[in-house]
Steps between C-alpha positions, in 0.01 A plus 500: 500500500478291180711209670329512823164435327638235265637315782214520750230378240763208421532396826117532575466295189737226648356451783182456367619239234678324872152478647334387176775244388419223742135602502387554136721506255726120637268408780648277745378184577152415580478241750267443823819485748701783512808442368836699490407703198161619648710708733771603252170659316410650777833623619513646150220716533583635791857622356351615176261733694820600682633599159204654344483713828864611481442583117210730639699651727807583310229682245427774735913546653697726379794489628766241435634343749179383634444333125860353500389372835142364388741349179747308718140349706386432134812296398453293884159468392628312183713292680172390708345467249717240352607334894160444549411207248815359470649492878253679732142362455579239219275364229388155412732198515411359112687673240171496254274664772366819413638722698810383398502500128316835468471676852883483557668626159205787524681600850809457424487781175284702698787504797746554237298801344489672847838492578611664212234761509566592847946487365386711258316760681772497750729535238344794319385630855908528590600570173286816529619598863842531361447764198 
């Protein structure tokens, strides 16, 4: 039970920090036109309410192979997460734009954070299973 709490509130925690990254805490750029990082931000918020929601979720189930489940879309998530700026939606074209210097290294830790909380659970979720 210990885990399963421990791992929901972390992933409802990352997915907040993915919706507030490129909102508050490394806003993307400001500009009148809307430019290629104005939909990576908004892109972003969409999948961190994804993984706030699936955090949520996971609280309340019990059993596990429904959480390894909700772990593998987790570690997907991550790798959207991460697609998103750099292939998907894009950013900016100058390297010294905002979104670039701050928005994009925020992402990138926060994808790399995801995926190996969702290995983790899915590890300890398995690991478990076995005994």
């Amino acid at each position: 039970m210990k885990n399963r709490i421990i791992f929901a509130a972390a992933f409802v925690l990352l997915g907040l920090l993915v919706i507030l990254a490129p909102t508050v805490i490394f806003p993307v750029c400001e500009s009148e036109m809307k430019m290629a990082c104005f939909f990576t931000k908004k892109a972003e918020i969409g999948i961190g309410l994804l993984i706030a929601a699936i955090g949520v979720v996971s609280f309340f189930l019990k059993n596990k192979d429904i959480r390894i489940g909700l772990s593998i879309a987790q570690f997907l998530n991550a790798a959207l997460v991460l697609a998103l700026p750099l292939k998907l939606t894009g950013l900016c074209k100058k390297s010294d734009m905002a979104c670039r210097v701050k928005t994009l290294p925020a992402l990138i830790v926060l994808s790399v954070l995801l995926a190996v909380t969702a290995a983790a659970e899915i590890f300890v979720l398995a690991k478990s299973e076995q005994e």
